[in-house]
py3Dmol code that shows the C-alpha trace and the ligand (Angstrom):
import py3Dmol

protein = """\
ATOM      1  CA  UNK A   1      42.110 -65.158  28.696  1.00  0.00           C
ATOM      2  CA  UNK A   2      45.598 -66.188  30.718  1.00  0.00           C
ATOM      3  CA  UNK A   3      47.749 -63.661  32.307  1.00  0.00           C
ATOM      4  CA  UNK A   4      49.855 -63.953  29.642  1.00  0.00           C
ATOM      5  CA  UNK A   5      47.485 -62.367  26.952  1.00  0.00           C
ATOM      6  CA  UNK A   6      46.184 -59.659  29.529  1.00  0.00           C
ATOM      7  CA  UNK A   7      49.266 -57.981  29.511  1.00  0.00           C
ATOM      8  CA  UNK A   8      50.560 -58.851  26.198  1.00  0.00           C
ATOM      9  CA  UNK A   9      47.090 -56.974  24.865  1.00  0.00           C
ATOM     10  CA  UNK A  10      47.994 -53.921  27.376  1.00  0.00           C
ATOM     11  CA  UNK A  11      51.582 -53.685  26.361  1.00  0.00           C
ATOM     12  CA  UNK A  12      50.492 -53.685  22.459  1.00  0.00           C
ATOM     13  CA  UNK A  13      48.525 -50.406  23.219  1.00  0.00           C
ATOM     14  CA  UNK A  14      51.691 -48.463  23.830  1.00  0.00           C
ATOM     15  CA  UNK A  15      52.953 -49.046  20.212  1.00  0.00           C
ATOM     16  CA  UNK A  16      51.810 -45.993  18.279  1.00  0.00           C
ATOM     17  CA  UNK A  17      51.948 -44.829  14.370  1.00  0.00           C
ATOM     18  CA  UNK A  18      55.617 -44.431  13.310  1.00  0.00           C
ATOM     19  CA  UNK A  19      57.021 -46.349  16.270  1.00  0.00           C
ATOM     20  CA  UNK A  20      60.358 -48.369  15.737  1.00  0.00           C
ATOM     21  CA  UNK A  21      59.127 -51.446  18.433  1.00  0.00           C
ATOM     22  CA  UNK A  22      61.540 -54.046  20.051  1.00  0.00           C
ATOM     23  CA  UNK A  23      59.519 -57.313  19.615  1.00  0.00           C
ATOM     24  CA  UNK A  24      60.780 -59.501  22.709  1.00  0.00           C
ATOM     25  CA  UNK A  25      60.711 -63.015  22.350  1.00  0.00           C
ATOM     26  CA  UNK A  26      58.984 -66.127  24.395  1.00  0.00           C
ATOM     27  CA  UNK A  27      55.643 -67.349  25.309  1.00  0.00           C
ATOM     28  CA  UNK A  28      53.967 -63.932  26.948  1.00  0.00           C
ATOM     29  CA  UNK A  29      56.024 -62.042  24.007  1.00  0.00           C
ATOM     30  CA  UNK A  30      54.119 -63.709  21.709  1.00  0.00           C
ATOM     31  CA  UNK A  31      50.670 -62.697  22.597  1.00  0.00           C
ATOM     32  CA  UNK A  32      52.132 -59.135  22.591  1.00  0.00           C
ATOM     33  CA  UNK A  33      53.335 -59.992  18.742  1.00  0.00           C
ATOM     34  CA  UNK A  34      50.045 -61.265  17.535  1.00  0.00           C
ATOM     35  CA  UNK A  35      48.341 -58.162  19.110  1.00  0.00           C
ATOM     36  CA  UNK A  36      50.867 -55.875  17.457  1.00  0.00           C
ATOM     37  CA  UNK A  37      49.841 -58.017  14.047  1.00  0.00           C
ATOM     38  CA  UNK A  38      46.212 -57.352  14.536  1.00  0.00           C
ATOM     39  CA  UNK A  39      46.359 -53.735  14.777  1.00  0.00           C
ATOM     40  CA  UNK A  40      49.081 -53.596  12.035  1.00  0.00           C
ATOM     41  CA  UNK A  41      46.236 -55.813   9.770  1.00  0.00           C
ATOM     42  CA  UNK A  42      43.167 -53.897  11.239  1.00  0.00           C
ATOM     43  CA  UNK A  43      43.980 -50.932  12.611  1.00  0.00           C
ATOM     44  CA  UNK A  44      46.221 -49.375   9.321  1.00  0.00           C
ATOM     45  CA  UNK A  45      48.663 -49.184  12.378  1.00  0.00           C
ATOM     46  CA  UNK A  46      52.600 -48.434  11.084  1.00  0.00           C
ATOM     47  CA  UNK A  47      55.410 -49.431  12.882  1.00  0.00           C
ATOM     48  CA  UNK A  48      58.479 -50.656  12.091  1.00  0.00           C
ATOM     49  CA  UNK A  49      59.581 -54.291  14.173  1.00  0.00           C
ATOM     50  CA  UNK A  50      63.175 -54.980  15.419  1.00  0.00           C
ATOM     51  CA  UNK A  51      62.801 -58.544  16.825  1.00  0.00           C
ATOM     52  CA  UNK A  52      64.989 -60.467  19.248  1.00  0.00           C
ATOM     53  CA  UNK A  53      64.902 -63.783  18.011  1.00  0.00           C
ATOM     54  CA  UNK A  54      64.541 -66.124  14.544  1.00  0.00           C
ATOM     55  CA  UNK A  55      61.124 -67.142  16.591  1.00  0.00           C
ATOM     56  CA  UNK A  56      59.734 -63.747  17.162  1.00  0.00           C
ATOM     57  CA  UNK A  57      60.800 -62.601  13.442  1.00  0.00           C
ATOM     58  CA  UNK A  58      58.799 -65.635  12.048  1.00  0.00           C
ATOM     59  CA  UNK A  59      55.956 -65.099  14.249  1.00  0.00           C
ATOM     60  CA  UNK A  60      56.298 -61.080  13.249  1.00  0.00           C
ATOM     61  CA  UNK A  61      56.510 -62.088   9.080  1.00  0.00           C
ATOM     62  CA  UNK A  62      53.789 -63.866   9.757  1.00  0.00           C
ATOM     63  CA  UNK A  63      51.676 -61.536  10.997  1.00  0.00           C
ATOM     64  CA  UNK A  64      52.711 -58.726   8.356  1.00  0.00           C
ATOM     65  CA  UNK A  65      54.874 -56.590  10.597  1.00  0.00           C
ATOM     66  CA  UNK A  66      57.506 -54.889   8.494  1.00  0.00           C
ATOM     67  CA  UNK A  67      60.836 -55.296   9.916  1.00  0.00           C
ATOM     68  CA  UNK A  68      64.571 -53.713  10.069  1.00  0.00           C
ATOM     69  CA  UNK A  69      67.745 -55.360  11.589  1.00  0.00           C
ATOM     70  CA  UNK A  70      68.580 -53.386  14.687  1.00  0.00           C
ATOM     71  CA  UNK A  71      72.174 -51.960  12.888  1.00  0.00           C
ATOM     72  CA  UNK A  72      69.007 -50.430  10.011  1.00  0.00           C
ATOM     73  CA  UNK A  73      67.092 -48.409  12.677  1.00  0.00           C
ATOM     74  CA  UNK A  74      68.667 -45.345  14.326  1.00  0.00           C
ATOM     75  CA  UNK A  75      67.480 -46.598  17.711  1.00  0.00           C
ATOM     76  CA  UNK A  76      64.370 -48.288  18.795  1.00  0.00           C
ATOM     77  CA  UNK A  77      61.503 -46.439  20.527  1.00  0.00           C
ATOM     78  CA  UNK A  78      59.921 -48.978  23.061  1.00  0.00           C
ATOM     79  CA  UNK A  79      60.754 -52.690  23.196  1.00  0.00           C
ATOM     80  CA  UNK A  80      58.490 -55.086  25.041  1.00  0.00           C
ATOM     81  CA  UNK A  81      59.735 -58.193  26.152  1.00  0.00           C
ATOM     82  CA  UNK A  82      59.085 -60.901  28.899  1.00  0.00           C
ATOM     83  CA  UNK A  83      61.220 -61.731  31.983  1.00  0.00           C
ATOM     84  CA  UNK A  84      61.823 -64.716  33.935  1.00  0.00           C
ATOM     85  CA  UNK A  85      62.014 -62.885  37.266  1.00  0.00           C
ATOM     86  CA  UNK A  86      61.776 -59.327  38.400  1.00  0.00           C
ATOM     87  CA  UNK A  87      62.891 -58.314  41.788  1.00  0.00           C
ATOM     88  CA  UNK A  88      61.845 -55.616  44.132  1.00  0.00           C
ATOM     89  CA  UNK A  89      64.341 -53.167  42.347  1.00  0.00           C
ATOM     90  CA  UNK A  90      63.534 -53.922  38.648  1.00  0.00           C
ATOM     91  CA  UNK A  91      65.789 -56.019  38.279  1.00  0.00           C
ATOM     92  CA  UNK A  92      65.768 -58.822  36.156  1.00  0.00           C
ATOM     93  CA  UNK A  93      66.822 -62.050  35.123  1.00  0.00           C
ATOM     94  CA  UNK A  94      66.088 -62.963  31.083  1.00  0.00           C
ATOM     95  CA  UNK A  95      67.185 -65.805  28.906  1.00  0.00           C
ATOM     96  CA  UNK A  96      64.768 -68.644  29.626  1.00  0.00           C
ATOM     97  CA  UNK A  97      64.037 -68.654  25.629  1.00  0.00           C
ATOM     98  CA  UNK A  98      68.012 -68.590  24.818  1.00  0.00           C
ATOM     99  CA  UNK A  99      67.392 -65.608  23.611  1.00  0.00           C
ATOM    100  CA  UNK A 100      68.905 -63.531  26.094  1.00  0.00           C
ATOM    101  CA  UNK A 101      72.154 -61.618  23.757  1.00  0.00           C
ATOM    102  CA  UNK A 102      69.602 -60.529  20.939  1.00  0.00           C
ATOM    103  CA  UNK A 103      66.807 -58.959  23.313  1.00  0.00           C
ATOM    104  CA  UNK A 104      69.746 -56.985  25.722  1.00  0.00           C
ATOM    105  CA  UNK A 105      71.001 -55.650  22.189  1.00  0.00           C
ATOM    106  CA  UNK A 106      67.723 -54.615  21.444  1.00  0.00           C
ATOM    107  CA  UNK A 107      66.521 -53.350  24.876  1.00  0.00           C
ATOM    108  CA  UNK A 108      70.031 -51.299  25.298  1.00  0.00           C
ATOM    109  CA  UNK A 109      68.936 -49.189  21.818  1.00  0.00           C
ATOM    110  CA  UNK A 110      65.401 -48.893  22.978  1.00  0.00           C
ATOM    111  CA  UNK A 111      64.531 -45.334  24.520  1.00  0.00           C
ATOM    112  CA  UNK A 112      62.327 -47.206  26.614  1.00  0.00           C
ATOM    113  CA  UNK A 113      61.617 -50.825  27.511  1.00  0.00           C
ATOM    114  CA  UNK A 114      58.195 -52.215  29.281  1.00  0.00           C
ATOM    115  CA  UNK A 115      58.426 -56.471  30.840  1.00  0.00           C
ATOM    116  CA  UNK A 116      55.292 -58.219  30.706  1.00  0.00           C
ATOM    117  CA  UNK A 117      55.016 -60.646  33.025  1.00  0.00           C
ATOM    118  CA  UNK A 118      52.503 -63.322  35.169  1.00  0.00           C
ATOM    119  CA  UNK A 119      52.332 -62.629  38.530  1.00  0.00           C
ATOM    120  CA  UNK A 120      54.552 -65.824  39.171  1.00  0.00           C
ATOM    121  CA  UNK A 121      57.518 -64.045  37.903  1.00  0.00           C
ATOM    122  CA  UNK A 122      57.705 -61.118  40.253  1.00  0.00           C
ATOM    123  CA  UNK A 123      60.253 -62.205  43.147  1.00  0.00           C
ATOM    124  CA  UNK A 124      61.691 -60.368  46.478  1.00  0.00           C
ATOM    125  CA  UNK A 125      65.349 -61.371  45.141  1.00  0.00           C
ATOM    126  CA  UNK A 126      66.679 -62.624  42.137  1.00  0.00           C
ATOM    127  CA  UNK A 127      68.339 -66.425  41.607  1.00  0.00           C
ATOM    128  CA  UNK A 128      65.570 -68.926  41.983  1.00  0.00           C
ATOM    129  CA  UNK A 129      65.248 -69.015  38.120  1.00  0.00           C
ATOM    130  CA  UNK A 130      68.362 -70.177  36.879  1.00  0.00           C
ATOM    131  CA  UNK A 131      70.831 -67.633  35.893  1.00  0.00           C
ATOM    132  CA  UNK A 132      71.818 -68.411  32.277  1.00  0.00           C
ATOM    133  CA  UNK A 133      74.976 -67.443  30.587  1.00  0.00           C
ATOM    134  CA  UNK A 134      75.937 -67.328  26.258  1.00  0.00           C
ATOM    135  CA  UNK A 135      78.846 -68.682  25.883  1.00  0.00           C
ATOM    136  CA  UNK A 136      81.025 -69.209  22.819  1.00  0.00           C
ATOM    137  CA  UNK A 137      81.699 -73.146  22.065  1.00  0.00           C
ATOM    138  CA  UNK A 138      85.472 -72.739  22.185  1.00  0.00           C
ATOM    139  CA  UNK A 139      86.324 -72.695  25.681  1.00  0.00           C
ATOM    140  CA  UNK A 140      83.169 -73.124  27.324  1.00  0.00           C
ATOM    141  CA  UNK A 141      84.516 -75.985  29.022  1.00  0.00           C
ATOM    142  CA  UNK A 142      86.949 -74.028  30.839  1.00  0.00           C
ATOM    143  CA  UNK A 143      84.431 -71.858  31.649  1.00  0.00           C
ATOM    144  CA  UNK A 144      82.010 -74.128  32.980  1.00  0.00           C
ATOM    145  CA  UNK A 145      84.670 -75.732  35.269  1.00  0.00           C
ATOM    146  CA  UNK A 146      85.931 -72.326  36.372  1.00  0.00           C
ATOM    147  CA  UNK A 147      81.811 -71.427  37.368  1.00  0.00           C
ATOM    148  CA  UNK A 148      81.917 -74.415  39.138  1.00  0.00           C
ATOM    149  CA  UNK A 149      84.892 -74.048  41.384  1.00  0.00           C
ATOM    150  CA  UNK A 150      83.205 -70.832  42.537  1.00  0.00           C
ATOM    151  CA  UNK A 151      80.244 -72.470  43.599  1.00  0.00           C
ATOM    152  CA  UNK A 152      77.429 -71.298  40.504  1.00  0.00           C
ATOM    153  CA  UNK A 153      76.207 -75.075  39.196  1.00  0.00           C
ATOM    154  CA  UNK A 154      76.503 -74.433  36.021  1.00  0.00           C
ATOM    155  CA  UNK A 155      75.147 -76.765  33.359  1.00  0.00           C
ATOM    156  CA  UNK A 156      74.658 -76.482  29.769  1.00  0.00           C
ATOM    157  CA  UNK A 157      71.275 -76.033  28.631  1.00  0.00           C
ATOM    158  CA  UNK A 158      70.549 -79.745  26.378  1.00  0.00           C
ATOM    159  CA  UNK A 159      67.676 -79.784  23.891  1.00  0.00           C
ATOM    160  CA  UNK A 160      65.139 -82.534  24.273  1.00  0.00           C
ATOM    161  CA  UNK A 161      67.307 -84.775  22.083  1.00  0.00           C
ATOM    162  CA  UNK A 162      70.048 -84.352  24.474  1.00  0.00           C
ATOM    163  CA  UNK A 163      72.127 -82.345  21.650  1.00  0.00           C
ATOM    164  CA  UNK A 164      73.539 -79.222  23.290  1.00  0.00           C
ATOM    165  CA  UNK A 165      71.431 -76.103  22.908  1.00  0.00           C
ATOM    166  CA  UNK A 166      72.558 -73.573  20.132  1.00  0.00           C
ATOM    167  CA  UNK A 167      71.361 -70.255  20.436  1.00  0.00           C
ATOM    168  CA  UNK A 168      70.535 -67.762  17.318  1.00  0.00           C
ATOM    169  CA  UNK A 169      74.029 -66.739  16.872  1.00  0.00           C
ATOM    170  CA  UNK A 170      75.354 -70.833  17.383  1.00  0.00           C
ATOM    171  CA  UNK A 171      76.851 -70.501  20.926  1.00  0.00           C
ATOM    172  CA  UNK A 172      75.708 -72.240  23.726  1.00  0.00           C
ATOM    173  CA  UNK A 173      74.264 -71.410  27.184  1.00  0.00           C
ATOM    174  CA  UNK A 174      75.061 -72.163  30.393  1.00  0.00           C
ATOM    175  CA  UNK A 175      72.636 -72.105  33.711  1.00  0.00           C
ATOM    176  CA  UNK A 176      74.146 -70.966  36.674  1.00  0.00           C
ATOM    177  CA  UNK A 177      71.788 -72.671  39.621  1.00  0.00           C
ATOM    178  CA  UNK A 178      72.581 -69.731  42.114  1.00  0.00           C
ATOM    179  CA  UNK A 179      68.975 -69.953  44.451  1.00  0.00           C
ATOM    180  CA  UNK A 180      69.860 -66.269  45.774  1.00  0.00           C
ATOM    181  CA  UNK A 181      72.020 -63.595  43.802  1.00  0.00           C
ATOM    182  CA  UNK A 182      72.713 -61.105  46.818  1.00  0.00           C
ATOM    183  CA  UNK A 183      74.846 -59.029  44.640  1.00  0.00           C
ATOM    184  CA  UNK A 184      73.518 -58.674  41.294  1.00  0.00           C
ATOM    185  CA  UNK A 185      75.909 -55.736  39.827  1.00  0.00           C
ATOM    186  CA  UNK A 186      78.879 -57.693  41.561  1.00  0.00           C
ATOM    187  CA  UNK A 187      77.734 -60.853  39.676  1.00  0.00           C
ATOM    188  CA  UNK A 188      77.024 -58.982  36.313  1.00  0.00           C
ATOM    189  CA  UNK A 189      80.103 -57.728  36.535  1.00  0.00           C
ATOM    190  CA  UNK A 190      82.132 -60.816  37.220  1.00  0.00           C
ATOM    191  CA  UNK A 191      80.674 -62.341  34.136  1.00  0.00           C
ATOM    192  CA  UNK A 192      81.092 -59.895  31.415  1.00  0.00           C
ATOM    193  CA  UNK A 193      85.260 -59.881  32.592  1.00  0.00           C
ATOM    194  CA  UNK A 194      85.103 -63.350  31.901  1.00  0.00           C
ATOM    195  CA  UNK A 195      86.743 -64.141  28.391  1.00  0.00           C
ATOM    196  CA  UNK A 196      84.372 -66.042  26.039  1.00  0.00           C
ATOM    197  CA  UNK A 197      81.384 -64.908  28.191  1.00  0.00           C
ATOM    198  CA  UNK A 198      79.405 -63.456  25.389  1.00  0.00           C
ATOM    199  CA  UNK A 199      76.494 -62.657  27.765  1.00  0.00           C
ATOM    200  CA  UNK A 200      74.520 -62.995  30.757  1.00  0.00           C
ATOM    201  CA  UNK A 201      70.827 -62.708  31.671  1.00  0.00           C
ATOM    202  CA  UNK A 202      70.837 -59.934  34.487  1.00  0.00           C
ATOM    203  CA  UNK A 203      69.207 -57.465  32.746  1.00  0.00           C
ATOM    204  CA  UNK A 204      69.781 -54.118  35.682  1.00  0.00           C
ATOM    205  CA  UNK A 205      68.659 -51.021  35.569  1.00  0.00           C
ATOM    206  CA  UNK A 206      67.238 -51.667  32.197  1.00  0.00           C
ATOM    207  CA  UNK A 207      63.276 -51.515  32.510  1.00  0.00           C
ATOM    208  CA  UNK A 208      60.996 -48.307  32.542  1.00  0.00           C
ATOM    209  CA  UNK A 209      57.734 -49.888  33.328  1.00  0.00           C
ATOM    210  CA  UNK A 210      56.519 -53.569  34.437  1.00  0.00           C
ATOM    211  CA  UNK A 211      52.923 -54.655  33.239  1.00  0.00           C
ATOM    212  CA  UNK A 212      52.108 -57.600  35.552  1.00  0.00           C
ATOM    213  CA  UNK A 213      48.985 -60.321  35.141  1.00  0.00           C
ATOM    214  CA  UNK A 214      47.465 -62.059  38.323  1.00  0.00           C
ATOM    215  CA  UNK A 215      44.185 -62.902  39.800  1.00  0.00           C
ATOM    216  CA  UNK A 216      43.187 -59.008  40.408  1.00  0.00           C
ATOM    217  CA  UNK A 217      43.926 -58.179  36.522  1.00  0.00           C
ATOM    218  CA  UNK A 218      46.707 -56.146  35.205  1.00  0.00           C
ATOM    219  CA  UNK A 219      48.837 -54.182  37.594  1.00  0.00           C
ATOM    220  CA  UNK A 220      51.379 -51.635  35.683  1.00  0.00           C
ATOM    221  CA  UNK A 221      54.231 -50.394  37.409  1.00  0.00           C
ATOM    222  CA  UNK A 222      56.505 -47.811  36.820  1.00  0.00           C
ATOM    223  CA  UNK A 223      60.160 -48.005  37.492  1.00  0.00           C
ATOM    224  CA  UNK A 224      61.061 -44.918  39.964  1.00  0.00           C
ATOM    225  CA  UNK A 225      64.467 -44.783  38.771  1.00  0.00           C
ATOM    226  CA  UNK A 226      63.489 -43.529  35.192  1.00  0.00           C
ATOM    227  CA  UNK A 227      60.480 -41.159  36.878  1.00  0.00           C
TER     228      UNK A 227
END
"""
ligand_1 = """\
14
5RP
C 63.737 -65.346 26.268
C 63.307 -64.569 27.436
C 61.863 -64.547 27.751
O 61.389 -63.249 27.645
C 61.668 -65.084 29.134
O 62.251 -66.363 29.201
C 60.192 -65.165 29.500
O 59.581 -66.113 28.698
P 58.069 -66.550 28.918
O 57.247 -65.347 28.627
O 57.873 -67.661 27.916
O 57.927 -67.027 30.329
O 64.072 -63.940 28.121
O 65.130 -65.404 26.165
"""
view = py3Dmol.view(width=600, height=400)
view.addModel(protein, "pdb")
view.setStyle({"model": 0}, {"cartoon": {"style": "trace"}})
view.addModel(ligand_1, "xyz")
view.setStyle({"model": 1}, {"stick": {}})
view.zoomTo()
view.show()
């Protein structure tokens, strides 16, 4: 088993009966998903899924798992999602799927949100991973040149074809190659003023819990801020 399915299998065994669950999206999400599925199929287990992406709410049809839109759901109980990196504070950077708006919607309406993670992703300061940015189409030019007089690198995320990437809601992203983000609040902040910004990937103060894989198994650990 990879570190990915170690703590996507842990994470699953926080979902309980009558549970609204944020289903997060990407590649250690998914083995979260598929254990959520089994003990939906085997178990008798009942939730309710919110997911975060067109991927995740395939994979979650799929599987069985009946779903709500998040505006259908008074709020969500626990989400579980992946991270790209996850500093020394808790802090995190998200978006590496593109699917960065729809999983902060859902993890701001979640009473409580766990990461799963390889050990890989845990860092002593954000910014290695590239920071990226939703953008709206119209004016992302302006934007982009505007990032780069201030120093950020940014460059729009292509597919493989070249074409430029469209997230779920048809805007496009834009990856800020920072190496160190000193000041993440200052940063987060700096972004959201920015017309046509629709949103970024610092995801602060956000996470309750952090359920890590590596070579000595599965390490959970709790946020203190939410102790
Ligand atoms: C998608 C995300 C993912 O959760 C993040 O990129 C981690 O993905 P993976 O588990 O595939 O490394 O934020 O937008």
């Amino acid at each position: 088993m990879n570190f990915k399915q170690m703590v996507g299998i842990e994470a699953a065994k926080y979902v309980q009966d009558d549970m609204i669950v944020g289903l997060g999206t990407g590649s250690t999400a998914y083995y979260m998903v598929e254990e959520v599925g089994r003990r939906v199929k085997e178990e008798g287990l009942k939730i309710t899924g919110v997911t975060t992406s067109k991927a995740t709410e395939t994979q979650a049809l799929e599987l069985g798992i009946p779903l709500r839109s998040v505006d259908a759901v008074p709020y969500v109980d626990l989400t579980i999602d992946g991270a790209d990196e996850i500093d020394e504070n808790f802090q995190g950077i998200k978006g590496g799927g593109a699917a960065l708006l729809f999983e902060k919607i859902v993890a701001t309406y979640s009473k409580e949100v766990i990461w799963i993670v390889d050990q890989s992703k845990m860092v002593p300061t954000l910014g290695a991973f590239p920071l990226p940015v939703e953008v709206i189409p119209y004016g992302s030019q302006q934007i982009k040149h505007i990032l780069t007089e201030r120093g950020y690198q940014p460059t729009f995320r292509t597919t493989n074809d070249g074409e430029f990437l469209r997230t779920d809601s048809n805007n496009l992203i834009l990856d800020l190659h920072l190496g160190t983000i000193a000041k993440p609040e200052q940063l987060a902040t700096e972004l959201t003023n920015m017309v046509g910004v629709v949103e970024h990937g610092l995801f602060l103060n956000m996470v309750n819990r952090v359920i890590v894989g590596g070579d000595s198994g599965v390490v959970t650990l709790e946020n203190p801020k939410f102790l």
